[in-house]
C-alpha positions in Angstrom: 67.0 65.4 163.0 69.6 64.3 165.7 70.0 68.2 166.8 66.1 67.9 167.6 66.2 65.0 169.2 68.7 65.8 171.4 67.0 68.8 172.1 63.3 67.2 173.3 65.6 65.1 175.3 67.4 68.1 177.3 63.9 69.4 177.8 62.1 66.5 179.3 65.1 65.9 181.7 64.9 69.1 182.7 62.2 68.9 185.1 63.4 65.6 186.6 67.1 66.8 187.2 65.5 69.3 189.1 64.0 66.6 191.3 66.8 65.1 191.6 68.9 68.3 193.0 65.9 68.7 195.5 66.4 65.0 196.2 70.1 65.3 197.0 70.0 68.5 199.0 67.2 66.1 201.7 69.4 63.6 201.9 72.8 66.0 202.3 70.3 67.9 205.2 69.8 64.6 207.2 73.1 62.9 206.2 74.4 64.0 209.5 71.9 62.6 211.6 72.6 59.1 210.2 76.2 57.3 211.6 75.5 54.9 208.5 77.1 55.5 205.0 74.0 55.1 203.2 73.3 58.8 203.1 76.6 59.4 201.7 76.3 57.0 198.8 73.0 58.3 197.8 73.8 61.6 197.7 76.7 61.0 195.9 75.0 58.5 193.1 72.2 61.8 193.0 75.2 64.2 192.5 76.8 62.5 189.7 74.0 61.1 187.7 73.6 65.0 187.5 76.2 66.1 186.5 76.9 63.3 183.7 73.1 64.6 182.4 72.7 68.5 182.5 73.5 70.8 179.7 76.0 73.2 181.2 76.0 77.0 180.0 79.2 78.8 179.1 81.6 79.4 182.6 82.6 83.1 182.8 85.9 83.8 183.1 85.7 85.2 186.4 89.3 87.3 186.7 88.3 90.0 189.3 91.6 90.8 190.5 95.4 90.4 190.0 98.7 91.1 191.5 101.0 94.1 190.2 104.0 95.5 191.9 103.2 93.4 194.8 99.4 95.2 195.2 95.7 93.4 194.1 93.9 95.3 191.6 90.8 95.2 190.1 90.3 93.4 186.7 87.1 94.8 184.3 85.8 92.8 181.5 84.7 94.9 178.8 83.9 94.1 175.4 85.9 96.8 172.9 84.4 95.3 169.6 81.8 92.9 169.2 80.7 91.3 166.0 78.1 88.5 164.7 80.4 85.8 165.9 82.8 87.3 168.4 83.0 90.0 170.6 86.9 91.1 171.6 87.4 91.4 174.8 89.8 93.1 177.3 90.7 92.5 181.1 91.4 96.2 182.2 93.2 96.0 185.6 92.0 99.3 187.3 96.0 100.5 188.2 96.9 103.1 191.1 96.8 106.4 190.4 100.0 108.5 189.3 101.2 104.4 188.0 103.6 104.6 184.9 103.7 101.3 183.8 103.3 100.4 180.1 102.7 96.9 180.4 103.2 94.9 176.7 99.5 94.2 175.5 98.5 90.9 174.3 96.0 89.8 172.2 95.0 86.0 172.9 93.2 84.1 170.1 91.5 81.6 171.6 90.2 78.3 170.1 86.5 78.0 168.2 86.8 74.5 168.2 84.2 72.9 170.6 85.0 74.7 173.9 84.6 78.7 174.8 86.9 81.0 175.4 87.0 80.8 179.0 89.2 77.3 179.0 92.1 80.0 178.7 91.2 81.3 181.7 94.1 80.2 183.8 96.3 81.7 180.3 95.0 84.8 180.8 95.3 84.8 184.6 98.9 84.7 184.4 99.4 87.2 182.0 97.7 89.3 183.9 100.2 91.2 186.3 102.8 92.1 183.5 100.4 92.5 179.9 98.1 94.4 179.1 95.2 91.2 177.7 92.5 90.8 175.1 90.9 87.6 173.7 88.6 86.7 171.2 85.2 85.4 173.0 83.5 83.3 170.4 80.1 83.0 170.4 78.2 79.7 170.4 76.2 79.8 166.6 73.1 78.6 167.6 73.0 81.9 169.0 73.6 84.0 166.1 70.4 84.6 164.0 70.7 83.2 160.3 70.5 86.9 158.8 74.0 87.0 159.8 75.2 84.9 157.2 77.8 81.8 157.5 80.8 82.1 159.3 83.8 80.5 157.1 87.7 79.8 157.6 88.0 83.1 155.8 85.7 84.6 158.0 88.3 84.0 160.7 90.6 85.2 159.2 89.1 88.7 158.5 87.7 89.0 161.9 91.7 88.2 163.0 92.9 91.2 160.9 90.4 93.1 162.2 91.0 93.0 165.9 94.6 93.7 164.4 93.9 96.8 163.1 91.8 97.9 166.0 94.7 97.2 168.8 97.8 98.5 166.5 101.0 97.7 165.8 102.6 97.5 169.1 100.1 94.4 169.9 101.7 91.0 171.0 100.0 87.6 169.6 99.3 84.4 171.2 97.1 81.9 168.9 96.7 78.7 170.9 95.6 75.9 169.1 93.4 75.9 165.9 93.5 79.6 165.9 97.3 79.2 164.6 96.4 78.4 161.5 94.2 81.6 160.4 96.3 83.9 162.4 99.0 83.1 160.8 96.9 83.3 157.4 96.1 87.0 158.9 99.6 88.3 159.6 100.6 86.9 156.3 97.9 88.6 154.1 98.7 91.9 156.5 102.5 91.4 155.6 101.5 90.9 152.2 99.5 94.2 151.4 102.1 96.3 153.8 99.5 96.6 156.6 101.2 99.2 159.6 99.4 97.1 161.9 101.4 94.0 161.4 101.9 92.8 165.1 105.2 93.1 167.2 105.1 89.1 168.1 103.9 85.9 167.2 103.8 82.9 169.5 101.5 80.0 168.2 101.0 77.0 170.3 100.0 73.4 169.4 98.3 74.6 166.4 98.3 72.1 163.0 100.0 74.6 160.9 101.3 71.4 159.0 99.7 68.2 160.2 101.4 66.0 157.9 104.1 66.0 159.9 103.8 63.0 163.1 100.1 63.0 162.2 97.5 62.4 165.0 94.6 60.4 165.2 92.9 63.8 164.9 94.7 64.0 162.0 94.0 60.7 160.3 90.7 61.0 160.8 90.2 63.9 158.5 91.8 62.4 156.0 90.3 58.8 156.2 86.9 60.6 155.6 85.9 62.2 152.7 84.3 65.9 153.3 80.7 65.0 152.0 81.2 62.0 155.2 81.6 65.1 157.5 78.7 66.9 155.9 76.7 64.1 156.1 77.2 62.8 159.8 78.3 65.9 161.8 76.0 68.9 160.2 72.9 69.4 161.4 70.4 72.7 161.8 69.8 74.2 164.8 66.2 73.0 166.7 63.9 76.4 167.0 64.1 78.0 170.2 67.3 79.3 169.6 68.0 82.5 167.9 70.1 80.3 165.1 67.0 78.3 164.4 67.7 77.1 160.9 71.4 77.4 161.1 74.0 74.7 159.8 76.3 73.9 162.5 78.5 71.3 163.8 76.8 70.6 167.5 78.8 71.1 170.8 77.0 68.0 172.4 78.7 65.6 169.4 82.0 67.8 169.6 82.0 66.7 172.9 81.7 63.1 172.4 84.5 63.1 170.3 86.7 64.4 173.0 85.4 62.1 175.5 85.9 59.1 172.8 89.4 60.2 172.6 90.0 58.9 176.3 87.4 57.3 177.6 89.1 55.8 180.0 90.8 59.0 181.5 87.1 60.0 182.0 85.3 57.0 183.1 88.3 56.7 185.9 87.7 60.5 187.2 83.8 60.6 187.3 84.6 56.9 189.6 87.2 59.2 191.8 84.0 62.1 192.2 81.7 59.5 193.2 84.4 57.9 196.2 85.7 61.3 196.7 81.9 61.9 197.5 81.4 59.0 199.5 84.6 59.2 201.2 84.0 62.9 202.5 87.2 64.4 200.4 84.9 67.6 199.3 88.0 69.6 197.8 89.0 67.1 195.7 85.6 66.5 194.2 85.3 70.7 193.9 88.4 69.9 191.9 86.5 67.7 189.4 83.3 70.2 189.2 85.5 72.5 188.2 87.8 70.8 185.9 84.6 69.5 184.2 82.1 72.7 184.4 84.5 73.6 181.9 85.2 70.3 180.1 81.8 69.8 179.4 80.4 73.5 178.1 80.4 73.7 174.6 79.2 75.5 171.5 78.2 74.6 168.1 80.6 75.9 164.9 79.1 77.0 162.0 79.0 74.3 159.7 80.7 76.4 157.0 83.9 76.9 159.3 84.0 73.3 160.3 84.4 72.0 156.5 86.2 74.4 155.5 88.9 73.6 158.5 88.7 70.0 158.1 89.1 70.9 154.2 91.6 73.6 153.7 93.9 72.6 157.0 93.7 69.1 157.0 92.7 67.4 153.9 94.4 69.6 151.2 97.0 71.0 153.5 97.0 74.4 152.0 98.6 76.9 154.3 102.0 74.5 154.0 101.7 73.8 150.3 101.5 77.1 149.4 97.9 76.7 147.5 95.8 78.5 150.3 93.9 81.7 148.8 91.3 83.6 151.2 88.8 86.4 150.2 89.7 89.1 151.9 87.2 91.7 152.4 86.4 91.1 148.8 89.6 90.5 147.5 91.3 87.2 146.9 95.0 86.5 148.2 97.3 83.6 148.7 98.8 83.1 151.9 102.4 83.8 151.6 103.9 83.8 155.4 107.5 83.7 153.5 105.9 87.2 152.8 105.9 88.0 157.0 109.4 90.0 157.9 108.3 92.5 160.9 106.8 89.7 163.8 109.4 88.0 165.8 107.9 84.0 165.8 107.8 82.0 168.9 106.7 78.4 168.9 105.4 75.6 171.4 104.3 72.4 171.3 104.4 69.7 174.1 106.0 66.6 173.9 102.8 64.8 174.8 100.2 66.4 172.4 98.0 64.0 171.2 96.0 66.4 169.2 98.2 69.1 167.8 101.8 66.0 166.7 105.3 67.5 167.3 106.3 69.1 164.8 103.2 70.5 163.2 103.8 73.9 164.5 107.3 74.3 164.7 106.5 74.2 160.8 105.7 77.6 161.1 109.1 78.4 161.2 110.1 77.0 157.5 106.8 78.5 156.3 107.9 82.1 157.9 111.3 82.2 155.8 111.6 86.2 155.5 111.7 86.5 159.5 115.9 86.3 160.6 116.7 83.5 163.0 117.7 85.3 165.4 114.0 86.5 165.5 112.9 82.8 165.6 112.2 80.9 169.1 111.2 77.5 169.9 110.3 75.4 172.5 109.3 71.9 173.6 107.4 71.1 177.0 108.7 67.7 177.9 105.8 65.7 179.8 103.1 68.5 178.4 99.6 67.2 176.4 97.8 69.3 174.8 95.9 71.6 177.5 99.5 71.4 179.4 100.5 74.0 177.6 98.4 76.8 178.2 97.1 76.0 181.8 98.6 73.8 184.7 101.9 73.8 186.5 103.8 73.3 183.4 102.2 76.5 181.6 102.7 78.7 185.1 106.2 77.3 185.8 108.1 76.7 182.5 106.1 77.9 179.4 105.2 81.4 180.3 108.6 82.4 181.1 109.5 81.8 177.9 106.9 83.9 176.3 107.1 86.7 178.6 111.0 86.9 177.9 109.8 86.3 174.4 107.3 89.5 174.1 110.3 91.6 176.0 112.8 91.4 173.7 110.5 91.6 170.9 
């Protein structure tokens, strides 16, 4: 019912935020015809009552170009395998003819966890001039029709050995985030049944392989609640005139206010800097905040199956570090045994500041992984780094990626 609700509402402020953009763009027309400040202000109060009020649609991730050997080349988004609730895709830089290099490739797992794929834009960006890139593009499940069927923790997992198997053994892994915990699931299983397509590396990155250890609030929320409190409160079907009509899912609009409600503050104080920044004339700093929050603020629904079965098997029952975790495989059913994992060298990173993902939770990874050698075995602590400092920013450009990209040569 709240889905629905929400819906009407999007739908009759649709035609009045379009009066409102009309609105602004008169006043920003004559606003230099009038010495006073009054234009200013107005246009800025139109500007941001938008922009705290429309829906915003998924951001594409807009790589056209890159830099190798010193030379701008074209980047091409294809899409190399799509399925129900992903498609893979890769950025093929369009090289020079007669070039020889054999750049590592990569394949980026990016986070279904509220926001798309495209928040590891500036991740993939900088891979760019020396890998060879993929990532997983989820899609938003109020977009995939019922006749699909559910999309579970397993189903993850499956679709993770999948786009193994498709890129080969001489694929490098980067799982940021939640994605660390079924990837890790998926190399195990692969390690497990002797798999040829077991991947060269493994870097995970603020993921809660074992969020017992320095807990989060994120954390201690999941375990305060009882599942049937998540079922209750967070799943709802999707309104018709989508093609998921009918679908359980866990909504991208309340996703969202749970990140805003994690720092309210943070947010309140930059949408006050947009207005001033507005007022004041200071136009690249309030392009700064569009952009920042064109992202922030697009979000997808997860199908409800995946969400409880996240909040159930990762952090309730704490399966993958206990040992207990079984997944159905393409029809068979298999513990997760990473002590099983010996080919993958495993990097790890964590910032010092992450307030979702605690230090500690995936350095785990390494006394779960117990049949790779330690001298195959990295880790590595971003003093001063949250959570989205690790895989964009100056910290992630400056200090993290050097790491990995040492990490993927020597593997």
């Amino acid at each position: 019912m709240l889905y629905a609700v929400r819906e009407a509402q999007r739908l009759l402020l649709r035609p009045f935020l379009s009066a409102v953009a009309v609105s602004q763009q008169m006043v920003d027309a004559t606003a230099s015809l009038a010495p006073f400040p009054f234009p200013q202000l107005t246009s800025a109060s139109l500007s941001l009552f938008q922009r705290i009020h429309r829906t915003y649609d998924k951001p594409g991730f807009d790589l056209r170009s890159t830099v190798v050997d010193g030379q701008e080349v074209q980047v091409r988004e294809r899409i190399v395998r799509r399925l129900p609730f992903c498609d893979l895709v890769k950025f093929e830089r369009v090289l020079p003819p007669g070039s020889t290099r054999k750049d590592p490739p990569v394949l980026v797992f990016a986070p279904l966890s509220g926001h798309h794929a495209t928040l590891l834009r500036e991740t993939v960006r900088t891979m760019l001039p020396e890998h060879d890139v993929w990532i997983t593009d989820w899609r938003d499940a109020r977009l995939v029709p019922r006749k699909e069927g559910a999309f579970s923790l397993d189903s993850y997992v499956e679709y993770a050995v999948d786009f193994l198997r498709a890129l080969g053994p001489d694929v490098h892994v980067l799982a940021v985030c939640q994605p660390s915990v079924p990837v890790l699931a998926a190399v195990s299983l692969m390690s497990t049944l002797g798999d040829p397509a077991v991947p060269r590396s493994l870097t995970l990155m603020g993921g809660p392989v074992d969020p017992r250890r320095n807990p989060t609030a994120v954390n201690e929320l999941a375990t305060k609640r009882s599942l049937a409190w998540f079922e209750r409160n967070l799943v709802h079907r999707v309104p018709p005139g989508h093609p998921g009509f009918g679908r359980k899912v866990y909504p991208g609009f309340l996703q969202h206010l749970a990140f805003v409600s994690m720092n309210p503050e943070r947010h309140f104080e930059a949408h006050t800097k947009y207005f001033f920044d507005l007022v004041q004339g200071d136009f690249e700093s309030a392009e700064a905040h569009r952009k920042f929050y064109d992202e922030y603020n697009a979000v997808l629904d997860m199908d409800a199956a995946y969400y409880l079965d996240t909040v159930r098997t990762v952090f309730q029952e704490h399966a993958l570090p206990r040992g207990t975790w079984r997944v159905n495989l393409h029809g068979k059913e298999l513990r997760v045994a990473p002590e099983d994992i010996r080919v993958p060298a495993l990097l790890t990173v964590e910032g010092e500041l992450d307030d979702v993902s605690g230090l500690g939770q995936t350095e785990a990874a390494h006394d779960l992984c117990s049949g790779i050698p330690s001298d195959r075995k990295q880790h590595h602590v971003e003093r001063g780094a949250g959570h989205y400092g690790i895989f964009s920013g100056r910290r992630w450009r400056e200090s993290i990626y050097p790491v990995l990209r040492e990490f993927i040569a020597r593997a």
